[in-house]
N, C-alpha and C positions, 0 to 999 in steps of 0.2 A: 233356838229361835223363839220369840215373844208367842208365836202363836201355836206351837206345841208345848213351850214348858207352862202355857196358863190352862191349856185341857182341862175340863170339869171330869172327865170323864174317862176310865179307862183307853190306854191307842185300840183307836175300834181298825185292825188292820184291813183292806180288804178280802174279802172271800167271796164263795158264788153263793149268792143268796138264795133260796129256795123261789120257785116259781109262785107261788101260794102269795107269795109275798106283790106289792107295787109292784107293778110293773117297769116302771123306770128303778125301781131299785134292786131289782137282777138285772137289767140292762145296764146300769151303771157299777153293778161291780164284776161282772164279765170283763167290760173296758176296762177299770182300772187294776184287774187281779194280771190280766196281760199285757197292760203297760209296767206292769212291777217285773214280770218273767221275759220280757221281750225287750231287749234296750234299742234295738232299731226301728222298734215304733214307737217306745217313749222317745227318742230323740226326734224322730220325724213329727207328734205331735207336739210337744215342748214347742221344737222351732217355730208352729207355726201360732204358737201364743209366744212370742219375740223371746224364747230363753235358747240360746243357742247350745249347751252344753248338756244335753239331756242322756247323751248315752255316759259318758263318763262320770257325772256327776254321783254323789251320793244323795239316793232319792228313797224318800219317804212318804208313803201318803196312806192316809185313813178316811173312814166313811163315817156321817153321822156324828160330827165333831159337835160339841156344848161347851161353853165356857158358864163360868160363875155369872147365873143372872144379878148380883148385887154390884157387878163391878161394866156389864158387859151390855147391849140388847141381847134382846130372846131370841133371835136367830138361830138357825141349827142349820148352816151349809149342808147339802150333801155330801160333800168330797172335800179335801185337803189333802195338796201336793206339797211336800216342800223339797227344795234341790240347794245342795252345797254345793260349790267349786271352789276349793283354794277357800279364801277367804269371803269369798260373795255367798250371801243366800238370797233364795227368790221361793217365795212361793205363793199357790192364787187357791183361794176357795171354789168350789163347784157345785153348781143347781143343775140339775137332772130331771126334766121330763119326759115323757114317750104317750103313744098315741096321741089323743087329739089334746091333750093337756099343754096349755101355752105358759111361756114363763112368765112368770108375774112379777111385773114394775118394780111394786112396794116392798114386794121378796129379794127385788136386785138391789134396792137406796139401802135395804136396811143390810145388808152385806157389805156391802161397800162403806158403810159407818163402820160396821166392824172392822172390816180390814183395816182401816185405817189407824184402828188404838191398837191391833196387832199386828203391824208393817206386815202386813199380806198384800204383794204385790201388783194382782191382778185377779180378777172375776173370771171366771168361763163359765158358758150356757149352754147345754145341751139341750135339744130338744126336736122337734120334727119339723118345725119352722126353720123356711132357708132364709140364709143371710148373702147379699152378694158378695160378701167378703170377710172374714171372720172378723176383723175390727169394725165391722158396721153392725151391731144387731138389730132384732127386729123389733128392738124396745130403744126409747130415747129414755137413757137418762141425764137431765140436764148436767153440762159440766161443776155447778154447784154442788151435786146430791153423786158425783161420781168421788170428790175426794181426792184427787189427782191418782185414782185407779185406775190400771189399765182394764178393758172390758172384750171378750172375744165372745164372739157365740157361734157354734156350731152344728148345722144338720145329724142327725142319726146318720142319714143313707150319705154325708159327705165323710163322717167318718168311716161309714162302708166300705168307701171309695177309695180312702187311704189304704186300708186294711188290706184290700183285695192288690194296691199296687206294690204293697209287700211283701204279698203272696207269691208275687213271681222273682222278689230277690234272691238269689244265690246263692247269696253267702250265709243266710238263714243257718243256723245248725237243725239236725233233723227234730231235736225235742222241740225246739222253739218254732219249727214250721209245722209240727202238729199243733203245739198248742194254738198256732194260729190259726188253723185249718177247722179245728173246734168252736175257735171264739166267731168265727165266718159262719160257719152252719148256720149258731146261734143265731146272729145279727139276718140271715136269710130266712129265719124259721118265719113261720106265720103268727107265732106266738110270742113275739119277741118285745111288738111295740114300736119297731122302726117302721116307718114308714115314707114312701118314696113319693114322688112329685108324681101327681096322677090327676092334675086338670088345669088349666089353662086360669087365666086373670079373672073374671066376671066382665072385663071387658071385652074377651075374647070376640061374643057373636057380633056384635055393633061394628066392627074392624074389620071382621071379615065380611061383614053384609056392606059396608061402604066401599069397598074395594071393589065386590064382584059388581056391582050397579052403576063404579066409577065415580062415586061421590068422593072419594079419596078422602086423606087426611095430611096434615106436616109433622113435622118434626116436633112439634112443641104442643099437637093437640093433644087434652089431658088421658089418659090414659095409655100413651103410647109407651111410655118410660115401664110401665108395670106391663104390658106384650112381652115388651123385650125382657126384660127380666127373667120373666115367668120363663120363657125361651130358651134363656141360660140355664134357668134350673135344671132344665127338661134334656138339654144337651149335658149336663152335666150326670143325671140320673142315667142317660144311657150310656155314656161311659163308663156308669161302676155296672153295670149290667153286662156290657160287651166283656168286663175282662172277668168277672163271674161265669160269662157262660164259655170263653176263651181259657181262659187262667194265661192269657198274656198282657204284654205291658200296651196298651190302648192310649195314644196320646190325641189329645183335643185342641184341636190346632184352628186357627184362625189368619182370613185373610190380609188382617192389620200387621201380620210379624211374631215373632215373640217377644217381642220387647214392646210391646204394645202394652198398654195399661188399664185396667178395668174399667176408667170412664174415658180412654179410645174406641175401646171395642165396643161401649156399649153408646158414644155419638155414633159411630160407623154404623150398628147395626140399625139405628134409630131412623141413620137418613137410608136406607139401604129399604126398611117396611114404606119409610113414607113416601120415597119416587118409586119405588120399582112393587111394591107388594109382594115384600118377601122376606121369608125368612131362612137361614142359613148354616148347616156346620158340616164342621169332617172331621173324620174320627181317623186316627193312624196308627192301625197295627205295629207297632212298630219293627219285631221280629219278621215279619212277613215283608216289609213294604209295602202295606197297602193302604191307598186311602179308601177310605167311605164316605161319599158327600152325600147330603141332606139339603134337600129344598122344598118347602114350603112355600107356596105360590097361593096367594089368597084373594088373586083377583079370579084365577081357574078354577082354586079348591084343591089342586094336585098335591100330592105329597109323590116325592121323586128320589128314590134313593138309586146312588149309581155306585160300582166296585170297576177300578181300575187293574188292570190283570198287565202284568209283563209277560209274553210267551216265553219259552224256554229258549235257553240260544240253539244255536246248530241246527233249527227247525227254516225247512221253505215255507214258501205260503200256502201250500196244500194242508202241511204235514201240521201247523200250526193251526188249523181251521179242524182240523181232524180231533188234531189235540183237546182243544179246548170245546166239541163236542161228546167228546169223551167223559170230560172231566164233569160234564153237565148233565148226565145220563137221569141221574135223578132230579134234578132241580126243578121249581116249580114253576110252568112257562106262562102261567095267570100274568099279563100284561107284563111281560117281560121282552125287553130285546135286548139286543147283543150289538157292537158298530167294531168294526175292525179298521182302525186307522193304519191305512197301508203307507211305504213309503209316495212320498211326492206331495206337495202342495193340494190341498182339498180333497184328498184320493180315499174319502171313506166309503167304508159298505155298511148300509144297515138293515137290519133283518133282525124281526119276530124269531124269539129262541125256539117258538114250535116251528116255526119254517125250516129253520136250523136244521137242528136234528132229523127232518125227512130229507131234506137234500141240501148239505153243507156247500155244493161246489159254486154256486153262486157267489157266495160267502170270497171266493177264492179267485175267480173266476178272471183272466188276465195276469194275474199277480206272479210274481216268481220268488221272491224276498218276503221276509217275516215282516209281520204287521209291527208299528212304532209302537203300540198299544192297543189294548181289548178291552171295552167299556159294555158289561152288564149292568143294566137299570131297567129297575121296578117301579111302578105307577102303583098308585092306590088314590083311586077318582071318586068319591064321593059325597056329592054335595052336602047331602043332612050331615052325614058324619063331620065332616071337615069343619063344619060350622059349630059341633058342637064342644064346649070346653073338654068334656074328659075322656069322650071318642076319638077324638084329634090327636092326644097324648095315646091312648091304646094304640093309633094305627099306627103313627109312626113310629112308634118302640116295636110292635108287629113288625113294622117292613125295615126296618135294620137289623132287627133279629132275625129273621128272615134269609137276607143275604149274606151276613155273615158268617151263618148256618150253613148255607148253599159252602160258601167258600172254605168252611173248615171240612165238610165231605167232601171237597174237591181237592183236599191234601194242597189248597194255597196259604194257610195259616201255618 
């Protein structure tokens, strides 16, 4: 291939770079020394820069590639991948930042010149900046100065995200689930450079101050589109968190489908803030069955997270009320209740968890049959906070952490 046999420079292969060193440049050769050792994460991220053949292929990739400045620009990509298949090659250059370091414009046109006289496929960008979609990044480069390149850009903490949902693959061999289990640490240290979604738009307080005083907003006032967004991100960040602190497979499900498309969900969510003031997700353990819903109400201020429970079979409704205060012995009952949807039309009970636990039989009380379903939900009420961009993001990562903690000591996980 054009853009290995023209290398100015020794194959610089990856390795783990000393700490001492950038920061994004031990962060990016961690990534790439365990896309070289792991083929079911190099295929997994391959795929989602469009090369579908990433575990089979024959793949090569180096750090800190130079070509001949008399023939070349002075660019110096961080990264080159290239993959064979059969007779196709494809391969994309890689820019790598971390911490608050954002990718630079001028750094991507002039890459994308390169690629071009080295049929290098495609750009990827790493960096701490999210994208709503890895073909959308968070830089425009005009389609003149793109070169007919393909362009992806991806978060740290969204490759996190990938990382950790490999984590719980099976068929991993043991070498290759520690090395992944190490390259995880890493990406979790504090010292790493990733960094997660940890405050709302700048638009946040004005949105949430017109909601609560009922001054409202529509679908099209400016700033609404960057709420929502931001939103995603923030539902997206506690997904790699949930199955961090779970090591299960955590699915992020939404009420448009799954065949819903990223600008479905994100009109839905759009008119969803502008009639009702609110904002929305569930998270789906998916080993366990369970959902976890998230709501966001910004005319109240509430933040509401709820765990749906199936009782055990073969349990009355005594034995099942018993149960599940059992299971709750430690849990924390800070504006927590509990509703036991019994069988029959409207036939719910609800009751404060500390009420609970001093005397369940209320909870039971008429009932002979097991409840259809057991809904714990947590409130977290407070105004200053709720209005503020990156206390708003603490709490609600607080109170789904929270419950889902609650639910892995109660052996429902």
């Amino acid at each position: 291939m054009k853009c290995i046999d023209q290398l100015a420079t020794e194959l610089n292969r990856p390795r783990l770079t000393p700490k001492f060193k950038k920061a994004e440049r031990t962060l990016l050769s961690v990534f790439m020394r365990t896309l070289e050792l792991i083929p079911e994460v190099r295929a997994e991220f391959l795929s989602l820069c469009g090369y579908g053949a990433g575990k089979s292929c024959s793949y090569t990739s180096y750090m800190e590639v130079t070509y001949p400045s008399n023939k070349y620009p002075d660019g110096r990509p961080d990264g080159l991948i290239s993959c064979q298949y059969g007779k196709r090659n494809w391969a994309a250059f890689i820019e790598a930042k971390a911490e608050k370091s954002p990718i630079r414009l001028d750094q991507m046109q002039e890459y994308a010149e390169l690629a071009s006289m080295l049929d290098v496929d495609a750009l990827i960008s790493l960096s701490n900046e999210f994208a709503r979609a890895p073909s959308e990044p968070p830089y425009n480069i005009p389609n003149g100065k793109r070169r007919k390149r393909e362009i992806y850009h991806f978060a740290w903490a969204e490759l996190r995200t990938m990382l950790e949902l490999q984590r719980v693959n099976d068929a991993l061999p043991p070498v290759e689930a520690a090395i992944l289990d190490d390259c995880l640490d890493y990406f979790w240290s504090s010292g790493s450079g990733v960094s997660a979604y940890d405050q709302m738009p700048p638009e946040w307080p004005d949105f949430v101050q017109s909601a609560g005083v009922g001054v409202g907003f529509q679908t099209q006032t400016p700033g609404i589109t960057e709420i929502v967004k931001g939103w995603h991100q923030e539902r997206r960040d506690i997904r790699s968190k949930l199955i961090h602190e779970t090591h299960k497979t955590v699915e992020l499900r939404h009420e448009t489908g799954v065949r819903a498309t990223p600008d479905d969900i994100l009109k839905h969510d759009r008119k969803r803030l502008a009639e009702d003031y609110e904002l929305a997700a569930t998270f789906y353990l998916k080993d366990a069955k369970l959902p976890v819903s998230v709501l966001a109400g910004l005319k109240d201020r509430k933040i509401t997270v709820s765990l749906d429970i199936s009782p055990p079979d073969g349990k009355g409704a005594k034995a099942s009320v018993t149960w599940f205060a059992k299971c709750a012995t430690e849990f924390d009952c800070s504006k927590t209740s509990v509703v036991f949807d019994w069988p029959g039309h409207g036939n719910k009970v609800w009751m404060m968890l500390e009420d609970l636990k001093k005397d369940p039989e209320p909870a039971f009380q008429g009932q002979k049959k097991s409840p259809k379903r057991i809904r714990l939900t947590r409130q977290v009420h407070d105004v200053r906070r709720f209005k503020s961009r990156k206390n708003f993001v603490v709490d609600v990562e607080a109170a789904v952490l929270s419950v889902v903690r609650d639910a892995v000591s109660a052996g429902w996980t």
